[in-house]
Each structure stands twice: as structure tokens, then as C-alpha cells.
NUVEX-117029 format. One record per residue (C-alpha): residue number from 1; residue in three letters; chain; y, z, x. Coordinates in steps of 0.5 Angstrom, whole numbers, plus 500, padded with zeros to 3 digits. Layout:
N
n: NUM | res: Ala | chain: A | y: Y | z: Z | x: X
...
This chain:
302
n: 1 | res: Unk | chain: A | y: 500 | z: 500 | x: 500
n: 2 | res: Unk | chain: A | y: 507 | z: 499 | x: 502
n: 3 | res: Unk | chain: A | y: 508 | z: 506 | x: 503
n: 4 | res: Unk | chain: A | y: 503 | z: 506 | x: 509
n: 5 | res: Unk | chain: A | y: 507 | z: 502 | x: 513
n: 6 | res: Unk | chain: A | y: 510 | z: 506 | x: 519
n: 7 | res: Unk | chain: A | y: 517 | z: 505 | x: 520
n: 8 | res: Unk | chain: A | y: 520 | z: 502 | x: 514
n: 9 | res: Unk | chain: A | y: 528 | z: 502 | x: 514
n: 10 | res: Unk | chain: A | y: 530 | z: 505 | x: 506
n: 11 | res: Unk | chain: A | y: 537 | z: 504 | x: 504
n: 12 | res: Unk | chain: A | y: 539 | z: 509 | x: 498
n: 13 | res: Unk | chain: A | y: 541 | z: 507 | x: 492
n: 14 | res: Unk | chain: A | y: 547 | z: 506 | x: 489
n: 15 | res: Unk | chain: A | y: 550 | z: 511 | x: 484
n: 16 | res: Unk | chain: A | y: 550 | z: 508 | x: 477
n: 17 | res: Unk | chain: A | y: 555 | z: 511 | x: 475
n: 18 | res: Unk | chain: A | y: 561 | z: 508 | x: 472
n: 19 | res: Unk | chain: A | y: 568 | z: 508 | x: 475
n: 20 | res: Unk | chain: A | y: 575 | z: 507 | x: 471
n: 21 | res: Unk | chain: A | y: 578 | z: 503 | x: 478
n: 22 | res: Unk | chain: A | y: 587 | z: 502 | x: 478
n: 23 | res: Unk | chain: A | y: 589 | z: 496 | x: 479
n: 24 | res: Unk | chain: A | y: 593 | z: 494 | x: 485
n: 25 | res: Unk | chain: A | y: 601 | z: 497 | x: 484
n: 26 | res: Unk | chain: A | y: 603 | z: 489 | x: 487
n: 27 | res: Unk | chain: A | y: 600 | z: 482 | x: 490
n: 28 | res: Unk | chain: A | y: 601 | z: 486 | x: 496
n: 29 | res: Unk | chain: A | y: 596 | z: 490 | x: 497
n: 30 | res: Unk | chain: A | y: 592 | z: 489 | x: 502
n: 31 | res: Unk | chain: A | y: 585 | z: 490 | x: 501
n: 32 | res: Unk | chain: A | y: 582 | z: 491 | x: 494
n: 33 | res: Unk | chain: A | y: 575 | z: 488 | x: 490
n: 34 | res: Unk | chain: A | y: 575 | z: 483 | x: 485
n: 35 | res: Unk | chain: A | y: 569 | z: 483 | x: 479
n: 36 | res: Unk | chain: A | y: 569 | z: 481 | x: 472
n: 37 | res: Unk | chain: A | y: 564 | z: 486 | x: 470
n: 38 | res: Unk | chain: A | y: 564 | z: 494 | x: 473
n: 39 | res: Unk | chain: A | y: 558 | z: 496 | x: 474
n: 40 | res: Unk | chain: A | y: 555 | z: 501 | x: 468
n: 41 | res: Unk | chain: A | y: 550 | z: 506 | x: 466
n: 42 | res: Unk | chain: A | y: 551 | z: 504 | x: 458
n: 43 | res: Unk | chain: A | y: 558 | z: 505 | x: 457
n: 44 | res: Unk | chain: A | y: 563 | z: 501 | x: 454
n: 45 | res: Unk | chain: A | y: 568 | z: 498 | x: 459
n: 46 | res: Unk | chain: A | y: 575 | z: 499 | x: 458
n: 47 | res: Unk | chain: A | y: 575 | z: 491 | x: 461
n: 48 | res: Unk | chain: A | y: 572 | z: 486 | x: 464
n: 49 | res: Unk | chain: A | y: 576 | z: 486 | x: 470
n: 50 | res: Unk | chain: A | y: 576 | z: 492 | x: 476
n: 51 | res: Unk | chain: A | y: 579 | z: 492 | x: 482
n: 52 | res: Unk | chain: A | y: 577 | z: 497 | x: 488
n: 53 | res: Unk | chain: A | y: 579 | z: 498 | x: 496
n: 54 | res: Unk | chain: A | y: 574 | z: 495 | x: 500
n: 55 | res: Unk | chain: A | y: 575 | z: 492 | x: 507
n: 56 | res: Unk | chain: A | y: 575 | z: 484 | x: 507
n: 57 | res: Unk | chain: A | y: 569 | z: 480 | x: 511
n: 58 | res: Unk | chain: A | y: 564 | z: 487 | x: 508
n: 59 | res: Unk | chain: A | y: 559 | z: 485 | x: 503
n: 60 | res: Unk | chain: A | y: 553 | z: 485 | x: 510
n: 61 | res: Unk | chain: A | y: 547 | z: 486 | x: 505
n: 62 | res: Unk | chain: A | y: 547 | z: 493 | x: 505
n: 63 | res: Unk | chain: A | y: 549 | z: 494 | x: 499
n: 64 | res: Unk | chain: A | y: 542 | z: 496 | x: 494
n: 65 | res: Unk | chain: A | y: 539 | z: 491 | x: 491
n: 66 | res: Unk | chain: A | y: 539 | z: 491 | x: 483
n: 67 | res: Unk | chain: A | y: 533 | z: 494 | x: 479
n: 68 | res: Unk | chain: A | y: 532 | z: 487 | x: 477
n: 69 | res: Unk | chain: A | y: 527 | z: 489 | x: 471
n: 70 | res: Unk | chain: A | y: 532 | z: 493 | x: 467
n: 71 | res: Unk | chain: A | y: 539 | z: 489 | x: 469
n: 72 | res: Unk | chain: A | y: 542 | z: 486 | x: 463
n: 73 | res: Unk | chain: A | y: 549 | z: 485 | x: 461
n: 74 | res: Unk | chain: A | y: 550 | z: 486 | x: 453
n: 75 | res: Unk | chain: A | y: 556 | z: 484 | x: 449
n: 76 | res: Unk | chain: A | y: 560 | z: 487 | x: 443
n: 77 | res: Unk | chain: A | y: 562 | z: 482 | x: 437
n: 78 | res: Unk | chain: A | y: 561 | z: 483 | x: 431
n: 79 | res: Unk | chain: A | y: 557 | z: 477 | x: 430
n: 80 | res: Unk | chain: A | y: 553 | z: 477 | x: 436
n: 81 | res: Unk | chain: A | y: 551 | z: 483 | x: 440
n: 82 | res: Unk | chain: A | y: 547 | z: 479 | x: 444
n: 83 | res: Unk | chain: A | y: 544 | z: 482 | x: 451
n: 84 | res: Unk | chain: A | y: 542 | z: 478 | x: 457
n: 85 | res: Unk | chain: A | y: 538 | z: 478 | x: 462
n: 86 | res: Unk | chain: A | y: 540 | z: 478 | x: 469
n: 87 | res: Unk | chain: A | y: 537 | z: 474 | x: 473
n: 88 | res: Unk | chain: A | y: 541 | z: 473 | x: 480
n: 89 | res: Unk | chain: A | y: 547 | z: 474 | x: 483
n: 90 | res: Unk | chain: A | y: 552 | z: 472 | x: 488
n: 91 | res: Unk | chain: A | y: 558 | z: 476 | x: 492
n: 92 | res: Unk | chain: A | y: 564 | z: 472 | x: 494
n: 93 | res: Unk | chain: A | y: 568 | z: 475 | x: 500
n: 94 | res: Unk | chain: A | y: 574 | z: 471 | x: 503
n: 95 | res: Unk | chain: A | y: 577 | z: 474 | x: 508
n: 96 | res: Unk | chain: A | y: 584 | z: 471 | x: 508
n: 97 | res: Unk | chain: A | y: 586 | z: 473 | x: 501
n: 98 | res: Unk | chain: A | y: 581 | z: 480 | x: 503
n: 99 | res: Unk | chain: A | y: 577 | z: 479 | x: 496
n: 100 | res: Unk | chain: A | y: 570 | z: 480 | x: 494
n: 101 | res: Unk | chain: A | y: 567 | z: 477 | x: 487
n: 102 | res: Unk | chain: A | y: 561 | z: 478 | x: 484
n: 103 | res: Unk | chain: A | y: 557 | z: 473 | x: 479
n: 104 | res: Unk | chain: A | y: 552 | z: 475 | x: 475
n: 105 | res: Unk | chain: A | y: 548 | z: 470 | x: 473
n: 106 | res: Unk | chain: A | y: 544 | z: 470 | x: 466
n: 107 | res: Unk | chain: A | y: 537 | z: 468 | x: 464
n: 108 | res: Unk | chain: A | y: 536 | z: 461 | x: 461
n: 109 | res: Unk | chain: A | y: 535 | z: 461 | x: 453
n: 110 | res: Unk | chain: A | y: 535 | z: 455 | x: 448
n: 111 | res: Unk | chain: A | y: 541 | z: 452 | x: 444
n: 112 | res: Unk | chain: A | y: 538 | z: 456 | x: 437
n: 113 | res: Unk | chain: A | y: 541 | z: 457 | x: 429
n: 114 | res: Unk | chain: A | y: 542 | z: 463 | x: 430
n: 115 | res: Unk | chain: A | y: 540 | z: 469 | x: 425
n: 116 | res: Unk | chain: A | y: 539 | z: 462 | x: 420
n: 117 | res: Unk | chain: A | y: 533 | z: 463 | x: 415
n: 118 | res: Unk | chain: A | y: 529 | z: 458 | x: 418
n: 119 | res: Unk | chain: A | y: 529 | z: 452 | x: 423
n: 120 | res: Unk | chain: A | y: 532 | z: 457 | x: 429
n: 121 | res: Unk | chain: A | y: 532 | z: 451 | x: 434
n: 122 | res: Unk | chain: A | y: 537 | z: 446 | x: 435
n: 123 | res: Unk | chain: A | y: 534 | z: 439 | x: 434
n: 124 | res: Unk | chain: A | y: 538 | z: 436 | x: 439
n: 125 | res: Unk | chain: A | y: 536 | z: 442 | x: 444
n: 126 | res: Unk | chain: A | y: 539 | z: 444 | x: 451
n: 127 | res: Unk | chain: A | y: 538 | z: 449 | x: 455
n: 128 | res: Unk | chain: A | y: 543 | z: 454 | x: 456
n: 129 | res: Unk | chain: A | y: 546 | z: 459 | x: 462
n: 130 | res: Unk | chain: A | y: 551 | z: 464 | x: 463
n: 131 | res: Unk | chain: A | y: 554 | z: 466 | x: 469
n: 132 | res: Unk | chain: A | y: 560 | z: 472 | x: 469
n: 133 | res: Unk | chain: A | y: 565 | z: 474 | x: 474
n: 134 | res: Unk | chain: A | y: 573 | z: 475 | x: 473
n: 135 | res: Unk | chain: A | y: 572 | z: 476 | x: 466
n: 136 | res: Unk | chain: A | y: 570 | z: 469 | x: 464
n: 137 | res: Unk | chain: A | y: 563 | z: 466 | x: 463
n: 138 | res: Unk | chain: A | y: 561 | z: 459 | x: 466
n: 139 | res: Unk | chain: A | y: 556 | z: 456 | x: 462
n: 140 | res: Unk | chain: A | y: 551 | z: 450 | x: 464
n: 141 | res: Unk | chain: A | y: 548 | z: 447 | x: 458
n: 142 | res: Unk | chain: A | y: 542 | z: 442 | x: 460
n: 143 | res: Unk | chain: A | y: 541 | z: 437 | x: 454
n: 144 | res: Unk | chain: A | y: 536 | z: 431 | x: 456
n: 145 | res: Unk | chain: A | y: 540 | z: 426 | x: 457
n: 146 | res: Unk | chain: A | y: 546 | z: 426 | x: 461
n: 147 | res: Unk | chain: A | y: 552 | z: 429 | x: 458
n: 148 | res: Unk | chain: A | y: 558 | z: 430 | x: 463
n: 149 | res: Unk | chain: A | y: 563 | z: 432 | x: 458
n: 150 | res: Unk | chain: A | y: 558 | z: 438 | x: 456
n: 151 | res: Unk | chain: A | y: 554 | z: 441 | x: 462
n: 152 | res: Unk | chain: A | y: 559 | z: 446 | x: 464
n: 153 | res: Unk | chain: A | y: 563 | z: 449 | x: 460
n: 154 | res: Unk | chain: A | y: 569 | z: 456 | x: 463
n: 155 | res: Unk | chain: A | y: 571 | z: 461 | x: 458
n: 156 | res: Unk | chain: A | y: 574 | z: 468 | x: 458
n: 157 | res: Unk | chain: A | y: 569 | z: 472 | x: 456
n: 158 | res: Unk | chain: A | y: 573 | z: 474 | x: 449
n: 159 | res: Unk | chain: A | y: 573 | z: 467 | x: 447
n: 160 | res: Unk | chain: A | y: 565 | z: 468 | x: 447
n: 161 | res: Unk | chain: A | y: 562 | z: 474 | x: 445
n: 162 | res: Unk | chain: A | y: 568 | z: 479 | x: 445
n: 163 | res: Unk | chain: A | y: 571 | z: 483 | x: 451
n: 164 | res: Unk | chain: A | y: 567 | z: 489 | x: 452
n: 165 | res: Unk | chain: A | y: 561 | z: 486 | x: 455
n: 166 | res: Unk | chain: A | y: 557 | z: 493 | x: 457
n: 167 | res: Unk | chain: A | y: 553 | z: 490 | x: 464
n: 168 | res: Unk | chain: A | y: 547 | z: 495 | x: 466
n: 169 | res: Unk | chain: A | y: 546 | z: 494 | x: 472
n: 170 | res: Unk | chain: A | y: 542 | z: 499 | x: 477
n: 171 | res: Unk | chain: A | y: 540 | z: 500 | x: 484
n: 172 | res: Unk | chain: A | y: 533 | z: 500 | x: 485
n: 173 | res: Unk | chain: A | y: 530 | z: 507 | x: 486
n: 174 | res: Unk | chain: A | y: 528 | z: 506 | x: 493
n: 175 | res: Unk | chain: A | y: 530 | z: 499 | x: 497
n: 176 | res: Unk | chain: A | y: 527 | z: 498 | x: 503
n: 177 | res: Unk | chain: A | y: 527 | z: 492 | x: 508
n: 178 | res: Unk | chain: A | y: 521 | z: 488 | x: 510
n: 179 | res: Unk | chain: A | y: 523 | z: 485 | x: 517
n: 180 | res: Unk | chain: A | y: 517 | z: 484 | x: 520
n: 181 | res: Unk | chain: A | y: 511 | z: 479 | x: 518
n: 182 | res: Unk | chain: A | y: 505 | z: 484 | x: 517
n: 183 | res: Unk | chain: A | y: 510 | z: 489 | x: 512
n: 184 | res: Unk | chain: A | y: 512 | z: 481 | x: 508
n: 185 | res: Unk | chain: A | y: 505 | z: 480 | x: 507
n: 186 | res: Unk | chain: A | y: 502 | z: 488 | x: 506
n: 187 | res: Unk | chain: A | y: 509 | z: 488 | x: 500
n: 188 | res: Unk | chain: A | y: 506 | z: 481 | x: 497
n: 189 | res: Unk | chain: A | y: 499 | z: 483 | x: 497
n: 190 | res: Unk | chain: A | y: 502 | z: 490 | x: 494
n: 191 | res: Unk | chain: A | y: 504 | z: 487 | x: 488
n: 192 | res: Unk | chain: A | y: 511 | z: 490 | x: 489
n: 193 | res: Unk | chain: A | y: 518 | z: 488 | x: 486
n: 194 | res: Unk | chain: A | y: 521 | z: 484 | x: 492
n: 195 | res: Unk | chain: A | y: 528 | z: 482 | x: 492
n: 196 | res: Unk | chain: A | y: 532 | z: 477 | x: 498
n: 197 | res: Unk | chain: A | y: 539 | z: 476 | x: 500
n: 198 | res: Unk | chain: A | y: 541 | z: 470 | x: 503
n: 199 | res: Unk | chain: A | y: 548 | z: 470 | x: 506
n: 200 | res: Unk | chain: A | y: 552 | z: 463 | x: 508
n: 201 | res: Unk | chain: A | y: 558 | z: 462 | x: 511
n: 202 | res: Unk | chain: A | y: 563 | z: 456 | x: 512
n: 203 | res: Unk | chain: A | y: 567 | z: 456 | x: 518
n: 204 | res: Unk | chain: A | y: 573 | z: 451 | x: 516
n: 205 | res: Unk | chain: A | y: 575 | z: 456 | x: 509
n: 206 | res: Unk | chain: A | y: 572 | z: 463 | x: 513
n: 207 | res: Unk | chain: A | y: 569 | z: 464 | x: 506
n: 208 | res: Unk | chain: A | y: 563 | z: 469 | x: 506
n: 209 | res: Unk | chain: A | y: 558 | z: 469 | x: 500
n: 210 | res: Unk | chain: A | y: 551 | z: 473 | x: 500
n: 211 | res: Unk | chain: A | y: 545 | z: 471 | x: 493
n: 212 | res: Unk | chain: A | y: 541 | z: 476 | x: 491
n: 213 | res: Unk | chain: A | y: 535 | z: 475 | x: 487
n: 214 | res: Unk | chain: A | y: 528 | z: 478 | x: 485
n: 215 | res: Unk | chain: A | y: 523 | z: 473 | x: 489
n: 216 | res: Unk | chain: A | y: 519 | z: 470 | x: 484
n: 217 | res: Unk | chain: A | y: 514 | z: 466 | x: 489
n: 218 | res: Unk | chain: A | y: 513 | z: 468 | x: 495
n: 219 | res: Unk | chain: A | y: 508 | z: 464 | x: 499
n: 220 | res: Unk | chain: A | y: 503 | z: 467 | x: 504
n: 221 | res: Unk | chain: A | y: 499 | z: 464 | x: 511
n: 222 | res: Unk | chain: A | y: 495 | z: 469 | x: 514
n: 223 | res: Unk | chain: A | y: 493 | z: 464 | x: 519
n: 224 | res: Unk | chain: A | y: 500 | z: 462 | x: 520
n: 225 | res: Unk | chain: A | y: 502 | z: 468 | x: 521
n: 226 | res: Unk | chain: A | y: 508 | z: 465 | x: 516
n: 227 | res: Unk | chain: A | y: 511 | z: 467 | x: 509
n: 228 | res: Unk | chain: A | y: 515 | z: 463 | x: 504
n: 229 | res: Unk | chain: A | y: 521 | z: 464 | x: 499
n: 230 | res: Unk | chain: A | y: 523 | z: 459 | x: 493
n: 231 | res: Unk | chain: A | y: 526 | z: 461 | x: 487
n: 232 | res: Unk | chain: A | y: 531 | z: 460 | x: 482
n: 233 | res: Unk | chain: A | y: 535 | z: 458 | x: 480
n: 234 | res: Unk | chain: A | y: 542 | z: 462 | x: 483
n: 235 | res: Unk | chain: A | y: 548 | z: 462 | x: 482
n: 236 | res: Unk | chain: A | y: 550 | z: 457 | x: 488
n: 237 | res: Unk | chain: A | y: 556 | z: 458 | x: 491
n: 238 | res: Unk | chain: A | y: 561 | z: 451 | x: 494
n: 239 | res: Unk | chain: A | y: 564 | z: 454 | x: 500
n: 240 | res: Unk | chain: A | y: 568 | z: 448 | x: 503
n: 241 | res: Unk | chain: A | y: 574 | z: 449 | x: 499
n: 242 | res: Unk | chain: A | y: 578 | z: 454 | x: 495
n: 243 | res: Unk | chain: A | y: 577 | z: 453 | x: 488
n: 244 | res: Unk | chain: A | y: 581 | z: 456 | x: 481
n: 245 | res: Unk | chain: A | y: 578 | z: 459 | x: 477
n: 246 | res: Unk | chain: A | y: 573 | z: 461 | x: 483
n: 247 | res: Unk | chain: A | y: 567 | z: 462 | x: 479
n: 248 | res: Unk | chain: A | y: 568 | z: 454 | x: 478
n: 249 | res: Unk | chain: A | y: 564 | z: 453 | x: 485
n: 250 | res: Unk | chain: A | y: 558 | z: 456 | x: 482
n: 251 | res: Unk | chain: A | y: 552 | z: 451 | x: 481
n: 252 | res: Unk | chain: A | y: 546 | z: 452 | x: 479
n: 253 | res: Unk | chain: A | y: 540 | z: 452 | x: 485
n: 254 | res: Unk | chain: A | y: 534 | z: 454 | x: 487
n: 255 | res: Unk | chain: A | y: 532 | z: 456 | x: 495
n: 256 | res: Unk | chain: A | y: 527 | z: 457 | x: 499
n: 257 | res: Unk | chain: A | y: 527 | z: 460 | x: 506
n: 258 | res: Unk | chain: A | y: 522 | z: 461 | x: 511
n: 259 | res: Unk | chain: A | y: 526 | z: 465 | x: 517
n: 260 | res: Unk | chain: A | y: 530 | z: 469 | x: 516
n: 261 | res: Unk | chain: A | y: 536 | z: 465 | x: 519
n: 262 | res: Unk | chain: A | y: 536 | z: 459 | x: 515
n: 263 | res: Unk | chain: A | y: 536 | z: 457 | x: 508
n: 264 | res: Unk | chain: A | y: 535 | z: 450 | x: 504
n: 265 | res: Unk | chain: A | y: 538 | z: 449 | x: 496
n: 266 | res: Unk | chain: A | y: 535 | z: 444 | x: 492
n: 267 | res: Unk | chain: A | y: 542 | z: 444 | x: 487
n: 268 | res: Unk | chain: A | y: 542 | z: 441 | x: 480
n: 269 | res: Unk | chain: A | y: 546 | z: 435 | x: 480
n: 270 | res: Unk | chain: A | y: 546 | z: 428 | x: 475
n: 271 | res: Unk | chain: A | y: 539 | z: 424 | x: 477
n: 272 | res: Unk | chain: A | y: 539 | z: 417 | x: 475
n: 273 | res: Unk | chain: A | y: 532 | z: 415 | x: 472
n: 274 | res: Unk | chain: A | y: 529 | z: 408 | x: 475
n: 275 | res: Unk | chain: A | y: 524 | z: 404 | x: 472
n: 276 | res: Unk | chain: A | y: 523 | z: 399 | x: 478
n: 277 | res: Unk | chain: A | y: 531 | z: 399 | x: 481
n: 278 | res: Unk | chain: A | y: 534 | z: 399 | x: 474
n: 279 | res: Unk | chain: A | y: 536 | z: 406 | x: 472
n: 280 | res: Unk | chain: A | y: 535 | z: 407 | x: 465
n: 281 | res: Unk | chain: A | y: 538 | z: 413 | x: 464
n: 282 | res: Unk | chain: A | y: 541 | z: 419 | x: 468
n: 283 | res: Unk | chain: A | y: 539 | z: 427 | x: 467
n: 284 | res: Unk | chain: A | y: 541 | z: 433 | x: 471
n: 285 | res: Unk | chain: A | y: 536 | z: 436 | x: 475
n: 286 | res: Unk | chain: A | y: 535 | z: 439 | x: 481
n: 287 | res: Unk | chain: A | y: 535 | z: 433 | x: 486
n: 288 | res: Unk | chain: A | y: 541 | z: 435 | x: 491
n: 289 | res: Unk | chain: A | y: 538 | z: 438 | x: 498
n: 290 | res: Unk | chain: A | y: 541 | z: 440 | x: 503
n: 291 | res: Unk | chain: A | y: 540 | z: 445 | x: 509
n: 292 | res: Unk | chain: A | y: 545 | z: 451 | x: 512
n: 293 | res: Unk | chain: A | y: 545 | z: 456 | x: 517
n: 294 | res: Unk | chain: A | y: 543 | z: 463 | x: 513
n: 295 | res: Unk | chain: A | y: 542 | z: 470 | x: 514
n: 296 | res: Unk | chain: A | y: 536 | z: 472 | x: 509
n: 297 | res: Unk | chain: A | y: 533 | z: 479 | x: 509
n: 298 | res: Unk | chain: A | y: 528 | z: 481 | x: 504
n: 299 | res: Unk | chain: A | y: 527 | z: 488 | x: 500
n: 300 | res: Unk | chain: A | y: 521 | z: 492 | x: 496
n: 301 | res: Unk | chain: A | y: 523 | z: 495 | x: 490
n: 302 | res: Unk | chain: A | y: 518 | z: 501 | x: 493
């Protein structure tokens, strides 16, 4: 068991306990966090946006790893107290503006009549994701077809499911780092939670930004003395310019990395469809590769 294993490093959990954060007095303030959702043990929130003093370039990845089985986000209109699971998310750092964001990313579900007597689910059905940051919702919506108009979609969050979202998300008990093969190998045969986060740079911006995300495949060779993540999707975080609004950078992709210094995306991109060299059809899909240098780091949940 994962416990036997000597020397394991355990980083204790986060307090769940929930802060009422004062805004910066001025734009002048030099060091502060930005977040569209405070972390929240079950009460309600004052807002959908906190800010906090942090020192800039922080955010290493030593932060606990959230207890992905019990991390939602629950919304408070009337209409539709809808609670999502959180699947992943991702920290912005930019240390020129001395901020740091963070984005949860919710699990898929399909495009649905909602509380209707009978025929729940759209004809023309789509699937459909949200991610949350700075008080606004992106939302991607997959139809069967291409549809640019409809993909992505940025609202405030009160325009959605109203602004006093409760997001529940806890620090795993015990966190502890797998940093050599043998304790990646003994933790997958274990059957414990396993939790990664990838950290990626751009050296023209100076942005920093690390995805954590539950390890839904982890792949084994004990011949090769090798592991393998992939999983997915995550909010994947364009890096190479400043975008407004920030959550706009965001993409969904899966990654997969074998090493702990870099890392591949596969990012979901319009695709064209070709029968023979004509294309019939274009559909988004994830078809878009590309390789960065990362810092990855994998946790147990035990």
C-alpha cells in the first residue's frame, strides 16, 4: 500500500475555511490574487470576486491538491440550482501585473429541456462545458457540426445561474507527492486518487500557468520502468499574449506526459471532415498537438 512506501513527502491540507477578502484600496496595490469564485466550505458567498495578498511568480504547485470526489460548484437562482462537478482547474500567474487567477472547469453535460414533463433531451443535441473565473462563465458548446457562432460563449456569471454560486472545493486529506517511479507504480496499483499538475511558461509574456487535474488514465510499464498520464479535458490556457477578458485564453484539451519536464496537448480545434480530398463537413474535435516544456508533478490523494 501506498503508506508503506518510505520517505514520501505529505503536504498538509488547506484550511476549507472560507474568507471574506477586502478588495485592493487602489489599482496601485501592488500584490493581490484575483478569483471569480472564493473557496467555500457550503456558505454562500458575498460575491463572485475576492482578491487577497499573494507575492507574484508564486503558485509552485505546492498548494494542496483539491479533493476531486467532493469538489462542486453550486449555483443559487431560483430557476436552477444547478451543481457541477469540478473536473479540473487552472492558476494564472502574471507577474508583470502581480496577479493570479484561478479557473475551474466543470464536467460535461448534455443540452437538455429542463424539468419538462417528458423529451429531456434536445433533438439537436450538443455538449456543453463551463468554466468559471473572475465572476464569468465560458461556456463551449460541441453541436455535431461546426458551428463558430455557438461554440464559445462569455457571460457574467449573474446572467447564468445568478451571482452567489457556493463552490465547495476541499484540500485533500493527505497529499502526497510520487516523485519517483516505484511510488507512481506502487500509488496506480494501489487503486488511490492520483492528482497531477503541470506547470507551462511563455518567455516572450512572462505568464505562468499550472492545470491540476484527477489522473483518469495512468499508464503502467514495469518492464520499462515508465508511466504514462493522459487525461482530460482541462482548461488549456493560451499563453502567448494578454487576452481581455483573461478567461478568454482558455481551450479545451487533454494532456498526456511521461516525464516530469514536458508535456503534450491534444486541443480541441474546428477539424474538416474529407471524404477522399474534399471536405464534406468541419466538426470540433480535439486534433490540435502541440509539445511544451512543463514542470509536471503527481500526487496520491492517501
Amino acid at each position: 500500500m501506498i503508506n508503506s512506501i518510505p520517505h514520501l513527502k505529505a503536504v498538509p491540507p488547506r484550511s476549507e475555511t472560507p474568507r471574506d477578502l477586502p478588495a485592493p484600496a487602489s489599482p496601485s496595490r501592488r500584490t493581490f490574487i484575483r478569483s471569480g469564485l472564493l473557496a467555500s466550505s457550503g456558505l454562500a458567498l458575498a460575491g463572485v470576486s475576492a482578491k487577497e495578498a499573494v507575492t507574484a511568480g508564486g503558485g509552485d504547485g505546492t498548494e494542496p491538491c483539491l479533493d476531486y470526489g467532493r469538489s462542486f460548484l453550486c449555483n443559487t437562482a431560483e430557476f436552477n440550482s444547478v451543481r457541477m462537478w469540478i473536473e479540473s482547474r487552472t492558476i494564472i500567474i502574471d507577474p508583470q501585473r502581480r496577479t493570479r487567477t484561478v479557473y475551474h472547469q466543470g464536467a460535461s453535460c448534455k443540452s437538455e429541456h429542463t424539468f419538462a414533463a417528458k423529451d429531456l433531451f434536445h433533438r439537436d443535441n450538443y455538449d456543453f462545458l463551463p468554466v468559471f473565473g473572475e465572476g464569468k462563465v465560458l461556456v463551449f458548446r460541441r453541436h455535431h457540426n461546426r458551428r463558430a457562432d455557438r461554440y464559445r460563449s462569455i457571460k457574467r456569471m449573474d446572467e447564468m445561474w445568478g451571482d452567489r454560486p457556493v463552490l465547495h472545493t476541499p484540500a485533500a486529506a493527505r497529499c502526497t507527492e510520487l516523485d519517483t517511479w516505484e511510488k507512481i507504480s506502487e500509488a496506480t496499483a494501489a487503486g488511490v486518487p492520483i492528482v497531477t499538475t503541470t506547470e507551462i511558461r511563455d518567455p516572450a509574456t512572462g505568464l505562468i500557468a499550472i492545470i491540476e487535474c484527477p489522473c483518469k488514465t495512468m499508464n503502467i510499464s514495469r518492464p520499462r520502468r515508465m508511466y504514462q498520464v493522459d487525461t482530460g479535458p482541462v482548461a488549456f490556457p493560451d499563453l502567448s499574449r494578454r487576452h481581455e477578458p483573461e478567461i478568454a485564453c482558455l481551450s479545451l484539451a487533454f494532456l498526456a506526459f511521461n516525464a516530469p519536464q514536458f508535456a503534450d496537448f491534444v486541443i480541441e480545434a474546428p477539424t474538416p471532415i474529407l471524404e477522399g480530398d474534399r471536405e464534406v463537413a468541419t466538426v470540433h474535435h480535439y486534433s490540435r498537438i502541440i509539445s511544451l516544456p512543463a514542470s509536471n508533478r503527481i500526487f496520491a490523494l492517501a
